[in-house]
N, C-alpha and C positions, 0 to 999 in steps of 0.2 A: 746745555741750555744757555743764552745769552743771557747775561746780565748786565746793568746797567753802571759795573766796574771798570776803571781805564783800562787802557790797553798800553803795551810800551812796544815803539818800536825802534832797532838798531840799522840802520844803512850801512851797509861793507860797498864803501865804490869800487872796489877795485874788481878788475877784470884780464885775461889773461892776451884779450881781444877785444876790441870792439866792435859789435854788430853792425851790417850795413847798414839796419832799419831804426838804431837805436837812436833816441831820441832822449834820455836819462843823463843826468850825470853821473860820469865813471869814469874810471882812468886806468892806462894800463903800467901807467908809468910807479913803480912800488918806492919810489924814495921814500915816501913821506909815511910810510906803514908806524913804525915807532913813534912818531908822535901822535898817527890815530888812534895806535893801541893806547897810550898814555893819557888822551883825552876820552877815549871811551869810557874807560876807568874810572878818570873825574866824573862824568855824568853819572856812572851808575850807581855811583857813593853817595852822589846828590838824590837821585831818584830813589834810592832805599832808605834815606834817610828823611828824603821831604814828602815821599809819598807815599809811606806806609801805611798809616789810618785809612788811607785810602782804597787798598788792597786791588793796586792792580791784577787783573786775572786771565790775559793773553799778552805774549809775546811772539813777536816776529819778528825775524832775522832777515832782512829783504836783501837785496845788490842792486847792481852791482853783481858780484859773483861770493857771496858768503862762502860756501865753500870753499873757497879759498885762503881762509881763517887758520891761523896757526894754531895745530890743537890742542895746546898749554894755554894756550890765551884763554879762546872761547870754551877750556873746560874751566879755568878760576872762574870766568863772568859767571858762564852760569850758575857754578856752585855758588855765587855769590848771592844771583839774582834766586836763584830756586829754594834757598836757603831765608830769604829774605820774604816770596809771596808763594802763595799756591796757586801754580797758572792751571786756570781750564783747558788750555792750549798752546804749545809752544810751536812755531814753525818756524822750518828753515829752510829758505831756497835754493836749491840747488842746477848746477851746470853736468849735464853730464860725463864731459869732458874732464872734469876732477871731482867725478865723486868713483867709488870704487866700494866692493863690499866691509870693508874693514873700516872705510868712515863710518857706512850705514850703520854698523852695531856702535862704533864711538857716541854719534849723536846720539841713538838709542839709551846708552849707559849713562851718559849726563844728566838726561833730562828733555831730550827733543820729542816730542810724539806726533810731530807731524811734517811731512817731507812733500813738499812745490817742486817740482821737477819741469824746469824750461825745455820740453820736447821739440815745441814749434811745429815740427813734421816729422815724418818717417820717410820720408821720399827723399832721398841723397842730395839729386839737384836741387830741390827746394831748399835744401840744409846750406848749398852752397851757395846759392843765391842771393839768401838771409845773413849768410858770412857766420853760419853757427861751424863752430870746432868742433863737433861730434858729427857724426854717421848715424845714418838709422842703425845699423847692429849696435854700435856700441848706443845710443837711447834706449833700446829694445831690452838691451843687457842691463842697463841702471835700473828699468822699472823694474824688474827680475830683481834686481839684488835690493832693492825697498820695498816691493812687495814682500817679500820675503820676511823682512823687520818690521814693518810698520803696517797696522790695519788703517790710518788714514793718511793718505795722501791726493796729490792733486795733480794733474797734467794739464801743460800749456798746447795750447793751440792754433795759429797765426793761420787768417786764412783772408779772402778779397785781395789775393797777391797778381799783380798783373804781369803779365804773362804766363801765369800758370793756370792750367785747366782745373772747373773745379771740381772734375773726378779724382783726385788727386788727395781735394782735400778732401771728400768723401770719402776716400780709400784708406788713408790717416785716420779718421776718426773712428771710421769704422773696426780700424786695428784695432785702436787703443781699448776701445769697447769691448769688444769679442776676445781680445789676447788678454789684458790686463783687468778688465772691469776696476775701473779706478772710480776713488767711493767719489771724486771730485773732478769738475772738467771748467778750464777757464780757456774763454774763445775767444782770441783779439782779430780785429778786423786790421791788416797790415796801413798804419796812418806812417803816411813819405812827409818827413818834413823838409825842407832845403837846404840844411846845416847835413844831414846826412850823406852816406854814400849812397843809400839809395836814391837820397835827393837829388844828388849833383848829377846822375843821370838822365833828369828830366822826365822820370815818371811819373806816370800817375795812377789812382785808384777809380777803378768803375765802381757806379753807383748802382747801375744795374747786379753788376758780378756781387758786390757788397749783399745788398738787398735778396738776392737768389739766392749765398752760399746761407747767408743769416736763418730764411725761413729754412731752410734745409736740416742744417742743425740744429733749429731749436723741432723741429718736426721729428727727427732720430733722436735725437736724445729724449724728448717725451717719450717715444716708443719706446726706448729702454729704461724705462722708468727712475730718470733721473726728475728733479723739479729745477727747474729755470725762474731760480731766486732771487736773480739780479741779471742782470741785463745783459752783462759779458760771462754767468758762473752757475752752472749747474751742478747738481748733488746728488746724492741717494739721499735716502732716508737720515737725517738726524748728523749730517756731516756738512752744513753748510760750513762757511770758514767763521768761526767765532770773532776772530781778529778783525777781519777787515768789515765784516758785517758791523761794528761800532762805527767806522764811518760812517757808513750810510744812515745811521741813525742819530750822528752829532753828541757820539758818548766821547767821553775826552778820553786823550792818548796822550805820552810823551813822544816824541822823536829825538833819537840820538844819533849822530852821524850826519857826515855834507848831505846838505841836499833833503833830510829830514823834514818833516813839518809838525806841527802839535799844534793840540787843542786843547785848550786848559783856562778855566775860568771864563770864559767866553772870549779868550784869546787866541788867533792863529797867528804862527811865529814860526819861522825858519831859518835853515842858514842856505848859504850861496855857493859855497866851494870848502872844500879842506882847507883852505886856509884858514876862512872864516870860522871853521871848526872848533881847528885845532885855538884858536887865539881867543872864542867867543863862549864862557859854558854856557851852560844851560838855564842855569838859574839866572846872568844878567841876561838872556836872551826874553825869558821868561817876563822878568820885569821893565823892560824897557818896551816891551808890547804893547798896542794900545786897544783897549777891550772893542770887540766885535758890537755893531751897533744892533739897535732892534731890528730895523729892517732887514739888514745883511742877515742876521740869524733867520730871522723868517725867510729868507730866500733862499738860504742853503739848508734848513730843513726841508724847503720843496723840492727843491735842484735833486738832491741828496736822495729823498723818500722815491721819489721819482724812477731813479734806478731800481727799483727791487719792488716785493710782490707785495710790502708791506702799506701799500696806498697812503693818497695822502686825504684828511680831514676836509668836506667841500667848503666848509668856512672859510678855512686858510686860503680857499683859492679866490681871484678875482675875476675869474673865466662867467661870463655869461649864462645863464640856464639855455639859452637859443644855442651859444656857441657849441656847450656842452654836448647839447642833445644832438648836434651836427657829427662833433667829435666821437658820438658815440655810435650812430646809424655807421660812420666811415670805418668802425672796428678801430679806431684807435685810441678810445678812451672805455672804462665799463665804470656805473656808477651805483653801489651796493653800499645800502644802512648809510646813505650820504660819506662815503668813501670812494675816493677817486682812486680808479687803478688804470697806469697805462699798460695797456695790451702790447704781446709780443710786436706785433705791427707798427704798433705806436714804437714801442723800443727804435726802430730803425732811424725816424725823424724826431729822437728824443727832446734834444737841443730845441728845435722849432715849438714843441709840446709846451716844453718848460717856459717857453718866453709867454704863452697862452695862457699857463696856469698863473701864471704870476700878475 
């Protein structure tokens, strides 16, 4: 059950490759690992020490490629951090390309109890296409060896890929479904930025292919009785993601690691790169912050609630009763005990929604 406790979260950038589609900060280049491990360290001293009364109660180990973690490190962290809160939720992302059965029980033994597994697809060429290191057999093989340990986990999705049919990714899903029944399903629609390699090819995403694979998915995954809780993430029963579900609701988090971001006393504050990491803690990142204004907080409470099934307040909104009731005939808004909810539909032109609500 979600409570209204921070969240902490750790960034590993490092990666063994970089994605054609990625658009994240990550590096593949490992110099610099001993002073991220040495400043991870510092933060976590600081976070169990400044934010105990607090009682953080999920973590999340995101990448970059976590897995890639040396397992002396991240078993002192954790012994440190699990020693320090009682997490509702621990997760850790993993690549399938280096995870293997004998990690799945280490994270087990630590303290992990929950495993994100970046699939993407099952379909080889699409694996190569995305510039992902694994094969469908060996994906196929990983969720085998964490299903096996773990009762909650999650699988990635990546679909509106151009040039790919989207029987393809129906075919994917449908694996993951019928083979694994994973209690969790996260769907990215593939976003080309220009910095990328996919970018520098001059692709592009169909809006039609978007919009067709989207209702599709969220249409199969209803039928097999997951619920479509947020916009990109669907669940079974009682397994949405505790962790990232505090975003969406503007619960404060720490972030540790490049490229982090945190929420904390109505400040958001980040760092830039490893370097700024390594040279920047956490606590003058913290204080050098400048508090979130009213407005801003009211706009990413709506931005934010917007995503997920949790609606938002009609108060809050500045949308019209004429607009409203337009938004509502077109299926893309529903409006219950003065509770505004965007409909799966609405999900598609979220962005345009939010600029309406507002």
């Amino acid at each position: 059950m979600l409570q209204n406790f921070p969240g902490i979260y750790i960034h590993v950038p490092f990666c063994l490759k970089k994605c054609a589609y990625c658009a994240f900060y990550s590096l593949e280049n490992f110099s610099k690992y001993n002073e991220y491990c040495k400043a991870i360290q510092r933060d976590i001293d600081f976070i169990c020490h400044f934010a105990y009364d607090t009682k953080p109660d999920t973590l999340y180990w995101g990448g970059g490629t976590p897995s890639l973690l040396k397992e002396h490190e991240l078993a002192t962290w954790m012994q440190q951090l699990t020693n320090t809160f009682t997490f509702q939720e621990v997760t850790m992302e993993v690549n399938p390309s280096s995870m293997t059965q004998e990690k799945c029980k280490f994270y087990r033994s630590i303290g992990i109890q929950r495993i994100s597994i970046g699939i993407q697809s099952l379909d080889d060429q699409v694996l190569q296409f995305l510039g992902r290191l694994h094969t469908a057999k060996q994906a196929k093989q990983v969720i085998q060896q964490v299903q096996s340990t773990f009762e909650n986990f999650s699988l990635d999705l990546i679909y509106a890929i151009p040039q790919v049919s989207s029987q393809i990714i129906y075919t994917t899903l449908q694996q993951m479904v019928e083979n694994f029944q994973p209690p969790h399903i996260s769907t990215y629609p593939l976003e080309i930025y220009s910095h990328t390699l996919l970018g520098k090819k001059n692709l592009q995403s169909s809006e039609e292919q978007f919009s067709k694979e989207y209702e599709w998915i969220h249409q199969y995954l209803q039928s097999q009785g997951y619920i479509h809780y947020e916009v990109s993430n669907f669940c079974k029963k009682d397994f949405q993601a505790l962790h990232n579900s505090k975003y969406w609701k503007c619960i404060p988090y720490w972030g540790l690691g490049p490229s982090a971001h945190s929420l904390w006393n109505h400040r958001r504050f980040s760092y830039k790169d490893i370097q700024h990491y390594i040279e920047q803690d956490l606590q003058n990142l913290y204080e050098n912050a400048l508090p979130l204004s009213p407005q801003d907080m009211h706009e990413e409470q709506i931005m934010l609630a917007a995503r997920t099934l949790q609606g938002i307040p009609r108060f809050q909104c500045s949308i019209t009763d004429a607009r409203l009731q337009f938004l509502i005939k077109q299926n893309l808004l529903s409006l219950e005990n003065q509770q505004i909810y965007i409909q799966p539909q609405g999900w598609q032109v979220l962005n345009s929604l939010i600029v309406e609500l507002l």
